[in-house]
N, C-alpha and C positions, 0 to 999 in steps of 0.2 A: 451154210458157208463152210465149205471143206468138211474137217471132219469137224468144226466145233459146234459143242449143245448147246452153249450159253454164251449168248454177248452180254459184256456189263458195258454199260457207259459210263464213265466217270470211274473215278479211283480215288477216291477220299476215304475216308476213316469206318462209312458205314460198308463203304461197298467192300472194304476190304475185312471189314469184320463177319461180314455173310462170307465172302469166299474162303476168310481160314475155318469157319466151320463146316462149309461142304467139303471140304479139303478133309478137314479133319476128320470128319464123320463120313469119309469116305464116299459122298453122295457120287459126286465125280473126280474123278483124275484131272492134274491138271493140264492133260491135251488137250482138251473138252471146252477149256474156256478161256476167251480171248477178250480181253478188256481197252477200252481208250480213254484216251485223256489229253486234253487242249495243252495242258502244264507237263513241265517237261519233270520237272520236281515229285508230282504226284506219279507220274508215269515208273519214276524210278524206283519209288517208294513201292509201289504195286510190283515190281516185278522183283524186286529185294524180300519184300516182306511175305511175301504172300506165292510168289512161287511159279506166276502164270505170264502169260506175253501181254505187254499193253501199249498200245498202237498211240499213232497221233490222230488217225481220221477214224471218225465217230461213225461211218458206213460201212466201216466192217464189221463188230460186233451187229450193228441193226441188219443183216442179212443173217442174221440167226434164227432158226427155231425158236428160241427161245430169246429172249432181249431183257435185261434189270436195266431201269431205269434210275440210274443212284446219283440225278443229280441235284443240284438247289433247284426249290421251288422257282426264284429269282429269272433262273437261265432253260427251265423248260419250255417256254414256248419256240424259245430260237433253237433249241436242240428237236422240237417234235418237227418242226418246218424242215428242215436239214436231213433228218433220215429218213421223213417219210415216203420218199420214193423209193431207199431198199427195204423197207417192213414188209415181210413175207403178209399175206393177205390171211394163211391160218396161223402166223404165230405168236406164240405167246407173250403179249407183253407185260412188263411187272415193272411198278410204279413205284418206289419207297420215299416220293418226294412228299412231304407234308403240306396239304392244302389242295395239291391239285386234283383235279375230281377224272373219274375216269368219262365222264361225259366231253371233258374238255380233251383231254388226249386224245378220244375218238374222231373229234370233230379235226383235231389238227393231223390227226393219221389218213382223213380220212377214209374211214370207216377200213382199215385195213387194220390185221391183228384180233388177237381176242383179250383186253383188256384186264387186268389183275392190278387193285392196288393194297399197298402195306404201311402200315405201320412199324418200322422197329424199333429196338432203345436202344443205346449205345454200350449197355451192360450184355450185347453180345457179343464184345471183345473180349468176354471172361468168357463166354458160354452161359452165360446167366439171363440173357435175354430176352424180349420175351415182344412179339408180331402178331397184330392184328391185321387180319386178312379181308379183303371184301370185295365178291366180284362186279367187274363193271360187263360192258357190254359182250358180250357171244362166247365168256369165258365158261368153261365147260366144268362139271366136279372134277374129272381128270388134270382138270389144269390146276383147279383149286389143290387138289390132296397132292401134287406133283410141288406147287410153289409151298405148301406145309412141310413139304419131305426138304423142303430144299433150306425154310429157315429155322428146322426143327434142330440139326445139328447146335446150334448157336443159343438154344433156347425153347421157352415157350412156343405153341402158337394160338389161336383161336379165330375163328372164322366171323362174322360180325355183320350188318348191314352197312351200305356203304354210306349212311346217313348219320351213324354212331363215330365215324371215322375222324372228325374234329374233336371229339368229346376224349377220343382215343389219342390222338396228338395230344393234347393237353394233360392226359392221364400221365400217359405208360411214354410216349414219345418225350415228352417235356419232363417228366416223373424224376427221371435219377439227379436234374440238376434241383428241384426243391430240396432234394435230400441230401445233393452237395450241402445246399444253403446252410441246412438246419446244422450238420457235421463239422461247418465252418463257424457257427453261433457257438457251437459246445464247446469246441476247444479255444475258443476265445475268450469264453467265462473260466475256463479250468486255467485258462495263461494266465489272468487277473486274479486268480486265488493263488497264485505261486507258481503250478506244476510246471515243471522240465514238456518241452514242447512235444517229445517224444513221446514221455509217458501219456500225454492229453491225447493227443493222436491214436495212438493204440489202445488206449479204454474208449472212447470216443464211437473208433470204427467199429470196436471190437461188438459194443453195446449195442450199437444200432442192428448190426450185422447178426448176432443172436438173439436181437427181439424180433427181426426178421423173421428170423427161423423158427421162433418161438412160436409166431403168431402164422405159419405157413404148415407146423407139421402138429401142431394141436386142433386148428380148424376153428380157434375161439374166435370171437367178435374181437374186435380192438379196445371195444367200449370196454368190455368183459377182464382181459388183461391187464388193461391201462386200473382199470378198480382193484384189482389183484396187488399191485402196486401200491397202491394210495392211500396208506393207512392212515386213520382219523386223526387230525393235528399233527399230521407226521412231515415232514422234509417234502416229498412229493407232494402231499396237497399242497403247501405254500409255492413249491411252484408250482404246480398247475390254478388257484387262483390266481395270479401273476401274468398267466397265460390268458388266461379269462379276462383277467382288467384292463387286459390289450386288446383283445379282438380278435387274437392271432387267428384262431380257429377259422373266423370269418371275413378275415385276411387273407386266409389260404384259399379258401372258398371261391371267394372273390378272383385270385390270382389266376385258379386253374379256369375256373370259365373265359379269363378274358384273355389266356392263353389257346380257348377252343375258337372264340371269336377273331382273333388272327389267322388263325388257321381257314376261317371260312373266309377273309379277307384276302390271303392269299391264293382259293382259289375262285376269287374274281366274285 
């Protein structure tokens, strides 16, 4: 389609967090990529924030080479029926909707494109990111290390079977709001010992944020660290038996599988 490489469909929060990191990361320029969007709001949002043109009809990006698919699971099958008569027959298309399996996309493109779907997190609005990748049907390595170059600006990537791909929605996709959760529990117990909201807040993130990092450039287990921590009779052990006499653990447990199991709900 002219001279652009990339059509995105949609212009929400993730599609626009991929494109300030190709932007950023220099992957492509922004002649190169031509975005749409139903909403006139998100439309404007994308061309303010982010730098690129973004259309109202969702057939011009799908005449791309290249095509992201960035929209709700919800509203994919009415957006697959709608483009698939301009989806080039070799191009690439890339899925980052949660749930939808690349066998369904195929069936709705019929059989036109070479299929790619992703996992993102929303933590690659910082560049901290981090996309599981999995090829579906006649997608080529080319296409695979092409869609890694394209979400590596932003983050992590890893390549994966596209069977682990719900397990991966629940992980790393679903991931940074448990850890809202947990961030939002800490400073809620620190507001109720006294602390100024502010202070809570900044030891809070801060803590989470460099045990992060603790447990990312040491290489220990968690199990390993977290004991590191936990001296006999000490503060930490009473809370973590407290933890323990809740279930939390197996709470969380619980939580993330039946976050993998919507995942496989939503694709059909």
């Amino acid at each position: 389609m002219g001279d652009y490489q990339l059509g995105v469909i949609g212009a929400g929060n993730m599609a626009q967090a991929v494109l300030r990191g190709v932007l950023h990361g220099n992957f492509l320029p922004h002649g190169a990529i031509i975005a749409s969007d139903p909403v006139f709001e998100r439309r404007q949002n994308m061309t303010r924030n982010v730098g690129v043109t973004c259309v109202k009809e969702n057939l011009i990006p799908a005449a791309c080479q290249r095509v992201l698919l960035a929209v709700k699971p919800q509203v994919m099958p009415a957006v697959l029926q709608e483009i698939a008569p301009e989806v080039r027959r070799d191009a690439t298309v890339i899925s980052i909707a949660a749930g939808i399996t690349t066998a369904f996309i195929d069936s709705q493109l019929k059989g036109r494109g070479h299929i790619v779907r992703v996992m993102p997190n929303t933590p690659m609005l910082v560049g901290s990111g981090v996309s599981a990748i999995a090829a579906g049907p006649r997608a080529t390595r080319e296409e695979l290390q092409w869609t890694e170059k394209l979400l590596a600006a932003s983050g992590q990537t890893c390549v994966v079977e596209e069977r682990l791909m719900d397990a991966v929605t629940a992980l790393s996709g679903s991931g940074p709001a448990y850890f809202f959760y947990l961030i939002e529990a800490m400073i809620a117990a620190a507001l109720e010992e006294g602390m100024p909201p502010d202070v809570a807040r900044m030891l809070a993130v801060q803590t989470c944020a460099g045990a992060a990092r603790l447990l990312q450039e040491t290489r220990e287990s968690p199990e390993v660290l977290r004991a590191r921590v936990t001296s006999p009779g000490g503060t930490t052990q009473r809370a973590i038996e407290t933890l323990e006499a809740g279930a939390v653990k197996a709470k969380l447990i619980e939580a993330v599988r039946a976050a993998a199991a919507r995942s496989r709900e939503l694709g059909g």
